[in-house]
PDB file of N, CA, C and O in Angstrom:
ATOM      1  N   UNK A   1      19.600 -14.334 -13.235  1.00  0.00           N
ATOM      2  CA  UNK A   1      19.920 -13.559 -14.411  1.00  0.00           C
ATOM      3  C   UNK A   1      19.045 -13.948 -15.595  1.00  0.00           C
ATOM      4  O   UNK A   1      18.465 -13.099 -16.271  1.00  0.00           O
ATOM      5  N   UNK A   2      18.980 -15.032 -15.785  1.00  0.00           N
ATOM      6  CA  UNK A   2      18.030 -16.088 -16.983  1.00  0.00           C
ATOM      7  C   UNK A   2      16.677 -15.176 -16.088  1.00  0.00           C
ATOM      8  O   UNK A   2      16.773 -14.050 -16.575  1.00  0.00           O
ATOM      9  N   UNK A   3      15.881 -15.148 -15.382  1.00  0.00           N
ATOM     10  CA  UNK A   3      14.897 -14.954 -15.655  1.00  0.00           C
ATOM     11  C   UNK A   3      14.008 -13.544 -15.952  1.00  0.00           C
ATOM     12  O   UNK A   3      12.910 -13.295 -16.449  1.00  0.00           O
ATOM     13  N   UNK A   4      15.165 -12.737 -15.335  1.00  0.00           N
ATOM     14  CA  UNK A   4      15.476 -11.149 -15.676  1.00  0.00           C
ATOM     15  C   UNK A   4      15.635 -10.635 -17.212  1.00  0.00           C
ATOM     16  O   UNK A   4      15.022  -9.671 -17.670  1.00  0.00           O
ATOM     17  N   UNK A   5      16.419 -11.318 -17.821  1.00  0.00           N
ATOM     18  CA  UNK A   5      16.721 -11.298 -19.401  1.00  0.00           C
ATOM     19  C   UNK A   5      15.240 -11.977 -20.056  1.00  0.00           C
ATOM     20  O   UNK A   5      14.617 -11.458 -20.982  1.00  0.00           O
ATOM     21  N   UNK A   6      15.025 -12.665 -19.675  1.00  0.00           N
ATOM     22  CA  UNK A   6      13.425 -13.506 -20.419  1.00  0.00           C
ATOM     23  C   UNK A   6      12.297 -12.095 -20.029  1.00  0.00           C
ATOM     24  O   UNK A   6      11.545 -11.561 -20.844  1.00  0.00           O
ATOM     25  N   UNK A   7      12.441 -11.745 -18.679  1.00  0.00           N
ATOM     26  CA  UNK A   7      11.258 -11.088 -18.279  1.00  0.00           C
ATOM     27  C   UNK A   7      11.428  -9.635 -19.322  1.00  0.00           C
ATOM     28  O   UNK A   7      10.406  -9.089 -19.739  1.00  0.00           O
ATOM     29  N   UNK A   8      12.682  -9.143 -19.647  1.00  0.00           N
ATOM     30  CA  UNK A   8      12.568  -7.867 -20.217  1.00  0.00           C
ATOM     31  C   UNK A   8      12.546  -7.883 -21.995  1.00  0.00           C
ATOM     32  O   UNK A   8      12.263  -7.022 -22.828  1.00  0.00           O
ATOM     33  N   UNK A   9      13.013  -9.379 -22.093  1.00  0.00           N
ATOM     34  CA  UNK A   9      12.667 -10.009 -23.610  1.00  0.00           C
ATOM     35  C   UNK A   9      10.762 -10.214 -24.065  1.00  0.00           C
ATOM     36  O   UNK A   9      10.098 -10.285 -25.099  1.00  0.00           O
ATOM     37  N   UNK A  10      10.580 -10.234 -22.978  1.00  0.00           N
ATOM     38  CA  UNK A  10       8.599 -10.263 -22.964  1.00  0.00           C
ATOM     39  C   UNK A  10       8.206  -9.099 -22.859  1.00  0.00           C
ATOM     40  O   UNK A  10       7.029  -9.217 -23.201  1.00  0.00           O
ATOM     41  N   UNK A  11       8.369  -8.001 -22.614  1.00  0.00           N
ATOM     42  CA  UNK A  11       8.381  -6.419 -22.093  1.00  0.00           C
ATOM     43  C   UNK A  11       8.589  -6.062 -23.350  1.00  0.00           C
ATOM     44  O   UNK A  11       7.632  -5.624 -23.989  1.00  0.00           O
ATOM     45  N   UNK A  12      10.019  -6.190 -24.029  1.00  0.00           N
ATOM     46  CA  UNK A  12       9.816  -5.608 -25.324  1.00  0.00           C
ATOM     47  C   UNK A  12       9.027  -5.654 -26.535  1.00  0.00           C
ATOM     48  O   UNK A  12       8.686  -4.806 -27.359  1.00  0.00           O
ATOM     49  N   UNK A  13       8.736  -7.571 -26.323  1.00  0.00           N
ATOM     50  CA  UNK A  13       8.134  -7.771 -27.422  1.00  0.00           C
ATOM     51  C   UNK A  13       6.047  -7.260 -26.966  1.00  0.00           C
ATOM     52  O   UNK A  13       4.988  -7.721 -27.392  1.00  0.00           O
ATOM     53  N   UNK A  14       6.327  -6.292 -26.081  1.00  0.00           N
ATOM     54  CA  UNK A  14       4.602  -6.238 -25.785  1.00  0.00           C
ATOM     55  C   UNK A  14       3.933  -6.833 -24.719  1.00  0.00           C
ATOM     56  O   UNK A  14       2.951  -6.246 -24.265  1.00  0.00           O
ATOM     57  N   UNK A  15       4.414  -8.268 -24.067  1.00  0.00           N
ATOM     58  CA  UNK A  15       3.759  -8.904 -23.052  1.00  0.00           C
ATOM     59  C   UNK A  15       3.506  -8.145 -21.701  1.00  0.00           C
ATOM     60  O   UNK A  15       4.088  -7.063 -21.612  1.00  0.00           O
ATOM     61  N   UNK A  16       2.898  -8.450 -20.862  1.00  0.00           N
ATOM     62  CA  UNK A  16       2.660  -8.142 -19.835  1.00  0.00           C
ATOM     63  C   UNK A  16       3.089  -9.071 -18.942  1.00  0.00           C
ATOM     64  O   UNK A  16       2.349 -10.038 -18.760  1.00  0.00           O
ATOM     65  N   UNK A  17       4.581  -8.974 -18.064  1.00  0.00           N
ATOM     66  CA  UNK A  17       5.287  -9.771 -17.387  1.00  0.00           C
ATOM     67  C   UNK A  17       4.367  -9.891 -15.786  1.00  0.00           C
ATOM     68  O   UNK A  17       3.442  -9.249 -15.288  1.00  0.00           O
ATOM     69  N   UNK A  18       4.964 -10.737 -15.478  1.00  0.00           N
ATOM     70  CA  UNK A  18       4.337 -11.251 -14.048  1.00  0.00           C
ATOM     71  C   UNK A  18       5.570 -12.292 -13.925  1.00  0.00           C
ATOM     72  O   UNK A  18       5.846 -13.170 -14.743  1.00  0.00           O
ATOM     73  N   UNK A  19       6.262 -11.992 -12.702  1.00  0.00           N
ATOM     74  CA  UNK A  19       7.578 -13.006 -12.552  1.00  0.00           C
ATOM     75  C   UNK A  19       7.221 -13.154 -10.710  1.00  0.00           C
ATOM     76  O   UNK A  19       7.143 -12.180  -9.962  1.00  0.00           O
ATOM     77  N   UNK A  20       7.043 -14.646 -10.270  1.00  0.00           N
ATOM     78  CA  UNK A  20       6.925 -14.819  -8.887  1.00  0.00           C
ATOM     79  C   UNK A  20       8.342 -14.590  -8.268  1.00  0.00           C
ATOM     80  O   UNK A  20       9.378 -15.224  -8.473  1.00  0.00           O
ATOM     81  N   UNK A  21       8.106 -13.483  -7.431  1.00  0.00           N
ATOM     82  CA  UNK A  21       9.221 -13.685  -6.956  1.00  0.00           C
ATOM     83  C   UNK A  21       9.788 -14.897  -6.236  1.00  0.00           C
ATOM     84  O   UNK A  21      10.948 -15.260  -6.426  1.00  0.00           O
ATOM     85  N   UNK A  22       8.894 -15.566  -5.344  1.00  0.00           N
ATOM     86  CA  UNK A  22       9.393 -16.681  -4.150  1.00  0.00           C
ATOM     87  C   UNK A  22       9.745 -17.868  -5.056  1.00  0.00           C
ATOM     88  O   UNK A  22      10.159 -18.904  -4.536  1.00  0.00           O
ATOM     89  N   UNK A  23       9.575 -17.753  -6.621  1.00  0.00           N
ATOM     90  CA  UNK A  23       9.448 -19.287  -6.796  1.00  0.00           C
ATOM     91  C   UNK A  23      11.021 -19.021  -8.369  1.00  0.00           C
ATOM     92  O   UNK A  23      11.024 -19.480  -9.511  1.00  0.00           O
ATOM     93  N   UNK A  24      11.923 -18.260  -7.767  1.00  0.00           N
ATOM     94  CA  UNK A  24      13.124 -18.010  -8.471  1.00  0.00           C
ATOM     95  C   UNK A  24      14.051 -17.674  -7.516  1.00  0.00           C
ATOM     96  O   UNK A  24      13.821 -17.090  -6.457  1.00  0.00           O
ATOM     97  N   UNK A  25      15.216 -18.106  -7.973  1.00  0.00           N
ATOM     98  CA  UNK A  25      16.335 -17.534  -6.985  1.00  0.00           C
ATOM     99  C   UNK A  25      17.699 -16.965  -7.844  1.00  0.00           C
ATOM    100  O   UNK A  25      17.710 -16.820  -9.066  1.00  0.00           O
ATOM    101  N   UNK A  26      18.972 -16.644  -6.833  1.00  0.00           N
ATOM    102  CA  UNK A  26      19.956 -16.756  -7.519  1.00  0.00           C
ATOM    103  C   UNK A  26      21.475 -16.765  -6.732  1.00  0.00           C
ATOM    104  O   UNK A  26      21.526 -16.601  -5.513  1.00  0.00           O
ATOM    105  N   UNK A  27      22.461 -16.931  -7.390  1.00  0.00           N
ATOM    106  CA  UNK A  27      23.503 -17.733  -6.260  1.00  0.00           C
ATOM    107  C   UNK A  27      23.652 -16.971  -4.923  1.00  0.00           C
ATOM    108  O   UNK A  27      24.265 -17.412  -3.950  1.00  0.00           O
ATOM    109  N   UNK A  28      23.064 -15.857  -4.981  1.00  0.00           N
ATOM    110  CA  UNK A  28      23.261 -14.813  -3.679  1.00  0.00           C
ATOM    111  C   UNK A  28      21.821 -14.444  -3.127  1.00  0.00           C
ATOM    112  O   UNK A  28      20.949 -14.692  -3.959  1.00  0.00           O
ATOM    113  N   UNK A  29      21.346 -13.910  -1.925  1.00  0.00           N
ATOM    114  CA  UNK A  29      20.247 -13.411  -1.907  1.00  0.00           C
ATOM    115  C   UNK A  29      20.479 -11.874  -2.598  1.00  0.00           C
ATOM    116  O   UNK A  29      19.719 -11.554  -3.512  1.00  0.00           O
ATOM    117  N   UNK A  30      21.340 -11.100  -2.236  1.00  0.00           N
ATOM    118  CA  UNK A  30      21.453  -9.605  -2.875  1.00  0.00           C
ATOM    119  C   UNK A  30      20.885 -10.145  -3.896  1.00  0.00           C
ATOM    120  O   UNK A  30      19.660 -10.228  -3.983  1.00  0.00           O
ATOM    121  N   UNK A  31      21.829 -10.650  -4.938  1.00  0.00           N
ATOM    122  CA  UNK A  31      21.597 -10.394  -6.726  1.00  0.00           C
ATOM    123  C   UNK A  31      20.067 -10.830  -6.880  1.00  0.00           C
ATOM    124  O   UNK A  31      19.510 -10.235  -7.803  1.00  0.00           O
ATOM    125  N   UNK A  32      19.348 -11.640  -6.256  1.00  0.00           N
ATOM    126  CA  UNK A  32      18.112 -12.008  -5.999  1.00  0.00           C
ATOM    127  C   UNK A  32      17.472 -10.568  -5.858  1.00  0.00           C
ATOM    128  O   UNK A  32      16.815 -10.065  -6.770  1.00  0.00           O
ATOM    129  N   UNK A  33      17.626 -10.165  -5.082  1.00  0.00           N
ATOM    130  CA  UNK A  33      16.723  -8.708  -4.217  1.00  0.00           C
ATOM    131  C   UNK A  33      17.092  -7.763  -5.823  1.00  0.00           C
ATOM    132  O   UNK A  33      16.353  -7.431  -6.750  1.00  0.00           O
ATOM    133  N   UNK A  34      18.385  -7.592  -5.604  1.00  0.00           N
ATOM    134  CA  UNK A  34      18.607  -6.759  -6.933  1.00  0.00           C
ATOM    135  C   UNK A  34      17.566  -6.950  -8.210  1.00  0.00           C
ATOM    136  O   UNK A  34      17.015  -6.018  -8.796  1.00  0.00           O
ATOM    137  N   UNK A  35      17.398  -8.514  -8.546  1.00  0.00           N
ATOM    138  CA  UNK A  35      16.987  -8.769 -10.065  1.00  0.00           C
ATOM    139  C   UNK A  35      15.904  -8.555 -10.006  1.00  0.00           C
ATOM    140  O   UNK A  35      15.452  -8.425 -11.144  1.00  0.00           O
ATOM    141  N   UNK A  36      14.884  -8.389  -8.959  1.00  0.00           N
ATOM    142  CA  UNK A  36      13.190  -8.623  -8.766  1.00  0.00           C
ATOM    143  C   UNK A  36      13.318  -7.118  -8.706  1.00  0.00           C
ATOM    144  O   UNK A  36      12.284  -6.576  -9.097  1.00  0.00           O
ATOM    145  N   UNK A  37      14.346  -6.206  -8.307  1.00  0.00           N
ATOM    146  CA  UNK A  37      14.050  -4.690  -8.259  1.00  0.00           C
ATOM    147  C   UNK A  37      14.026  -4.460  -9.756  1.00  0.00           C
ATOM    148  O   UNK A  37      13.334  -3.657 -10.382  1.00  0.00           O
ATOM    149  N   UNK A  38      14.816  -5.225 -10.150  1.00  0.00           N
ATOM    150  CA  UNK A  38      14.248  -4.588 -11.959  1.00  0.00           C
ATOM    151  C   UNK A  38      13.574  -5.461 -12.482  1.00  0.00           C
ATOM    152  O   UNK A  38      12.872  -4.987 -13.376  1.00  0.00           O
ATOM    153  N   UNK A  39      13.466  -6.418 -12.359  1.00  0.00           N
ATOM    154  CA  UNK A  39      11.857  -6.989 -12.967  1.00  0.00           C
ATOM    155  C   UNK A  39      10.944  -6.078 -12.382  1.00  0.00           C
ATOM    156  O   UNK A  39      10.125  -5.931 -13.289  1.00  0.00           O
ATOM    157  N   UNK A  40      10.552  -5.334 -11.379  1.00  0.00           N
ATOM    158  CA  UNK A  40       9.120  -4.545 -11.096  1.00  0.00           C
ATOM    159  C   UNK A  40       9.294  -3.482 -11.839  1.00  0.00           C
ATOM    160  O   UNK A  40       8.356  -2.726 -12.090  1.00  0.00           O
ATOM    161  N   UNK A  41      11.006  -3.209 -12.464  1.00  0.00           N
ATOM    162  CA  UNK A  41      10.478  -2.027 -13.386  1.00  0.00           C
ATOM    163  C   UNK A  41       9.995  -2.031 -14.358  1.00  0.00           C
ATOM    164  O   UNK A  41       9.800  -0.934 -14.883  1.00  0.00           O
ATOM    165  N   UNK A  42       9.537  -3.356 -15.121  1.00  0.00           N
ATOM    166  CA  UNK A  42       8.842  -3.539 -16.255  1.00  0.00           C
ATOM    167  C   UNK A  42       7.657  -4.159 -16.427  1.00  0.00           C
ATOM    168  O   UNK A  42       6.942  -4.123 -17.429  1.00  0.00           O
ATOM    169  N   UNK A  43       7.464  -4.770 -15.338  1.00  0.00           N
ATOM    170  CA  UNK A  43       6.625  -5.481 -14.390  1.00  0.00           C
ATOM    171  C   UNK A  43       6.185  -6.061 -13.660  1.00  0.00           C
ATOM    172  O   UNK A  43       6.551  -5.595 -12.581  1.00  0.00           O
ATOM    173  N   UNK A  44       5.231  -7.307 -13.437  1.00  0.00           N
ATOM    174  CA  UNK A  44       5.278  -7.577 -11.663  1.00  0.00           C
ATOM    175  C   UNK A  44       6.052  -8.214 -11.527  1.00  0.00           C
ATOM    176  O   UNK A  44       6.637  -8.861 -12.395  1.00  0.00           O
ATOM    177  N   UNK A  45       6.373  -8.170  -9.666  1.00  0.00           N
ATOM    178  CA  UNK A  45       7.124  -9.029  -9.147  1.00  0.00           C
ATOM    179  C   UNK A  45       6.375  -9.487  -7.928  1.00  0.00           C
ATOM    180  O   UNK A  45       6.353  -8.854  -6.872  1.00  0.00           O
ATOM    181  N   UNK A  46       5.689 -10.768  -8.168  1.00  0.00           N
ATOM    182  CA  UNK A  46       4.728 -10.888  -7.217  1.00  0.00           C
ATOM    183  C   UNK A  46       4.907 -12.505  -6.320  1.00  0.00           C
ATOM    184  O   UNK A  46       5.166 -13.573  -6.875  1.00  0.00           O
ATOM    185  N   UNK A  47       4.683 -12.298  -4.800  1.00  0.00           N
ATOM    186  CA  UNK A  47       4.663 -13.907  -4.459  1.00  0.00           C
ATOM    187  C   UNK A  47       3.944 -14.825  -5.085  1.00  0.00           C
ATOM    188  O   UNK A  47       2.960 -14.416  -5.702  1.00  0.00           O
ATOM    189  N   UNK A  48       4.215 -16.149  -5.088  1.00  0.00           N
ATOM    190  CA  UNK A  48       3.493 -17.368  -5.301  1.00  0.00           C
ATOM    191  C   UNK A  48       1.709 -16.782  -5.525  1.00  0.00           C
ATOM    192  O   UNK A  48       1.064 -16.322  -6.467  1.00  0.00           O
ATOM    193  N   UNK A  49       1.429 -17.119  -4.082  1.00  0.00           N
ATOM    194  CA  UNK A  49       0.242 -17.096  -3.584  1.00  0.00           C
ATOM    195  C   UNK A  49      -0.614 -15.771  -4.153  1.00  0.00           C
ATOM    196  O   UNK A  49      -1.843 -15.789  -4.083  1.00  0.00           O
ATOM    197  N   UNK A  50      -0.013 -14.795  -4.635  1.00  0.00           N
ATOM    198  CA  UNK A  50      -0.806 -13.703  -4.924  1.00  0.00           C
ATOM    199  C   UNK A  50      -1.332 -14.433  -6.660  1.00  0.00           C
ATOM    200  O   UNK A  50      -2.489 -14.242  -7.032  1.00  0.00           O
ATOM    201  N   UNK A  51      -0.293 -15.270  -7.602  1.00  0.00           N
ATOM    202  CA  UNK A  51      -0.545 -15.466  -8.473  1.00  0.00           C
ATOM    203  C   UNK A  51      -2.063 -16.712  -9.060  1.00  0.00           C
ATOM    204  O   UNK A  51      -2.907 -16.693  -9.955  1.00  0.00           O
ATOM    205  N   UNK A  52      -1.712 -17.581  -7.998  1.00  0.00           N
ATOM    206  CA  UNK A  52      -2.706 -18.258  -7.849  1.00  0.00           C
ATOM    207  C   UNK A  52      -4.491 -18.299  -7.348  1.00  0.00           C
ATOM    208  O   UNK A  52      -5.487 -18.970  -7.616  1.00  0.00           O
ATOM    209  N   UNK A  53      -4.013 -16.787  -6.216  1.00  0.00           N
ATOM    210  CA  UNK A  53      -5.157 -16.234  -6.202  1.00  0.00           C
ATOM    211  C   UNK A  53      -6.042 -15.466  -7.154  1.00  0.00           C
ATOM    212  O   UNK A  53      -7.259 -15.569  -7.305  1.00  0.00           O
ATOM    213  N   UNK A  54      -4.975 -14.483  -7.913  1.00  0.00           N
ATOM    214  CA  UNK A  54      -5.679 -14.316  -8.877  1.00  0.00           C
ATOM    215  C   UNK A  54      -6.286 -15.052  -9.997  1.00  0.00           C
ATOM    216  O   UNK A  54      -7.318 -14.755 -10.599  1.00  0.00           O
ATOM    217  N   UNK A  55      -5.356 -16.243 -10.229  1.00  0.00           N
ATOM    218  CA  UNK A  55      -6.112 -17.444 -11.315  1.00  0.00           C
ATOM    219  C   UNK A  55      -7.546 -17.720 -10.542  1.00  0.00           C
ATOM    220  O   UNK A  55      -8.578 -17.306 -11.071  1.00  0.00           O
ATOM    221  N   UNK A  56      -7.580 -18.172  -9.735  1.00  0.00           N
ATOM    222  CA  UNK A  56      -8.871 -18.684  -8.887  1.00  0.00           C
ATOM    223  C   UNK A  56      -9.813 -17.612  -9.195  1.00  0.00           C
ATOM    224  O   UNK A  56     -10.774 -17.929  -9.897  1.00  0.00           O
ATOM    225  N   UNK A  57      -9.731 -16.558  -8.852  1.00  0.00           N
ATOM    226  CA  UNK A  57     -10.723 -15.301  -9.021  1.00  0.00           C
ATOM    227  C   UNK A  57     -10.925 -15.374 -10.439  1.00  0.00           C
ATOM    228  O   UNK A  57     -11.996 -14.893 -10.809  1.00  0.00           O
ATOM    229  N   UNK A  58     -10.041 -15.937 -11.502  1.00  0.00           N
ATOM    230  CA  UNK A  58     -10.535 -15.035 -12.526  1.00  0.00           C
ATOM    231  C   UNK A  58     -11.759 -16.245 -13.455  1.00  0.00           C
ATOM    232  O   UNK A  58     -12.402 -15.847 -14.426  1.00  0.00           O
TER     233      UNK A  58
END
């Protein structure tokens, strides 16, 4: 829930969110699956490894 509320608190104020999915959880897997479905509606929801790859590339 904490990281869903932060991610759409960065969205409003302008940021461009990027939230790993694999490296957050929450007391259920649903509410998990649920919260990353609306973090991608504001922005990413991406594994670990995709994030780090892109640091490396950039």
């Amino acid at each position: 829930m904490a990281t869903g509320t932060t991610a759409r608190h960065a969205a409003d104020m302008g940021f461009h969110v990027t939230v790993t999915e694999d490296a957050c959880a929450a007391s259920r897997p649903g509410l998990h699956h649920a919260a990353i479905d609306n973090i991608a509606l504001i922005g990413r929801a991406v594994p670990v490894d995709m994030v780090v790859a892109e640091w490396q590339a950039a």
